[in-house]
C-alpha positions in Angstrom: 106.5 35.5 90.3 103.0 37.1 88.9 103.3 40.6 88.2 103.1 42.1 84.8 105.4 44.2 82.2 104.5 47.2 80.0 105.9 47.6 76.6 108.3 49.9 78.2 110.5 47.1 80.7 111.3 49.1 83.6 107.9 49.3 84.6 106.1 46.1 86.2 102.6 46.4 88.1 101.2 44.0 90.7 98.4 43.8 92.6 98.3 42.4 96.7 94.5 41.9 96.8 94.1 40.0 93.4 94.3 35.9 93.8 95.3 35.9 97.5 95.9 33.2 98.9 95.6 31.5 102.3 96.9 28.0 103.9 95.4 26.1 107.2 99.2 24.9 107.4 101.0 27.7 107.7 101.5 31.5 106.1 101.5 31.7 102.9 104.4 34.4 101.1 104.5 35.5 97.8 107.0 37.4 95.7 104.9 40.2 93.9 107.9 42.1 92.3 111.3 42.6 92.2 113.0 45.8 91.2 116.5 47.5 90.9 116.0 48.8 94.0 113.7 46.6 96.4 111.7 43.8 96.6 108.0 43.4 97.4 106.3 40.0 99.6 102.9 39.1 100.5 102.4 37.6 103.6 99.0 35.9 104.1 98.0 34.7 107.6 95.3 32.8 108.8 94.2 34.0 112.1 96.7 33.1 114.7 99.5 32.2 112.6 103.1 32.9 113.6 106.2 34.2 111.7 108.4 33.3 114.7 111.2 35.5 116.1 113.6 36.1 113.4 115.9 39.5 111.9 117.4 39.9 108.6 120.3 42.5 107.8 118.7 44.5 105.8 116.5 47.2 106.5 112.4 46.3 106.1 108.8 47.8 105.8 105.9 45.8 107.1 102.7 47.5 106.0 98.9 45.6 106.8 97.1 45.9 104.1 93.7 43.9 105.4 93.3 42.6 109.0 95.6 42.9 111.7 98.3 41.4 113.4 100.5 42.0 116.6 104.0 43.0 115.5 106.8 42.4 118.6 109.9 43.7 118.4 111.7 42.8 121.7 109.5 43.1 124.8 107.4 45.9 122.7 104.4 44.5 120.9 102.5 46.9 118.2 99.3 46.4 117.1 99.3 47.0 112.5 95.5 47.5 111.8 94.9 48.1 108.0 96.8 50.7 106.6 99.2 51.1 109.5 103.3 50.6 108.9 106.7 49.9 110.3 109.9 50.2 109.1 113.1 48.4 110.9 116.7 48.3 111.1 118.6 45.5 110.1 119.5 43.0 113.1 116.3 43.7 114.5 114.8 40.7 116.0 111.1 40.2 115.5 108.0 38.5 115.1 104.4 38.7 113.6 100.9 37.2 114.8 97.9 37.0 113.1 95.2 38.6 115.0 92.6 37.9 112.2 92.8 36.8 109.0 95.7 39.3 107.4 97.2 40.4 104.5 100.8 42.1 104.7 103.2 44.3 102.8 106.7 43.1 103.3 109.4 45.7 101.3 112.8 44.2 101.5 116.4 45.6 101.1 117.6 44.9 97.0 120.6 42.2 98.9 117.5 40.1 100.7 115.7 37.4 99.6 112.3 35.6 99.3 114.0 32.0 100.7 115.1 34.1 103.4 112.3 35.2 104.2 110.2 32.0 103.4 112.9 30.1 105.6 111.6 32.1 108.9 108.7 29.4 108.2 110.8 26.4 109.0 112.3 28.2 112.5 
């Protein structure tokens, strides 16, 4: 995990644009900081890469931060241009495509976890 400490250790600071990341092979998700509340992912995507139909059981927020992908939750599909958000129930079955090449915001619930979500890969 790459995010930095201040002298006073409850703060951490990260960045999502600095040393990005991309992969012909598949998405590439990084851990940018875990807190006592949350936790915070980078998702790069190539365009037209897949994060399959999957849920967790936790509560998320997906947030684009450059690009755009198509974000389907059941038969509803939502196009996330930069900037745009949304937030899910746990249980909620869905999936993300790349429309271009993307950079996402992914805030999980304190009880998820990175393999978890790095394990949607391998679906």
């Amino acid at each position: 995990m790459q995010f930095t400490s201040s002298k006073v250790n409850h703060i951490h600071t990260a960045s999502f644009y600095k040393d990005v990341t991309f992969s012909n092979e598949s998405v590439v998700i990084t851990p940018m900081m875990d807190s006592t509340f949350g936790k915070e992912i980078r998702i790069a995507f190539r365009e037209g890469q897949v994060m399959k139909n999957h849920k967790t059981k936790f509560p998320i927020t997906v947030m684009t931060l450059q690009g755009s992908i198509e974000f389907s939750v059941g038969e509803e599909m939502f196009i996330l241009s930069e900037g745009d958000m949304i937030s899910l129930e746990g249980n909620t079955m869905h999936a993300l495509k790349a429309t271009q090449k993307s950079v996402v915001r992914l805030s999980l619930h304190k009880s998820d976890s990175e393999e978890r979500v790095k394990g949607v890969l391998n679906l």
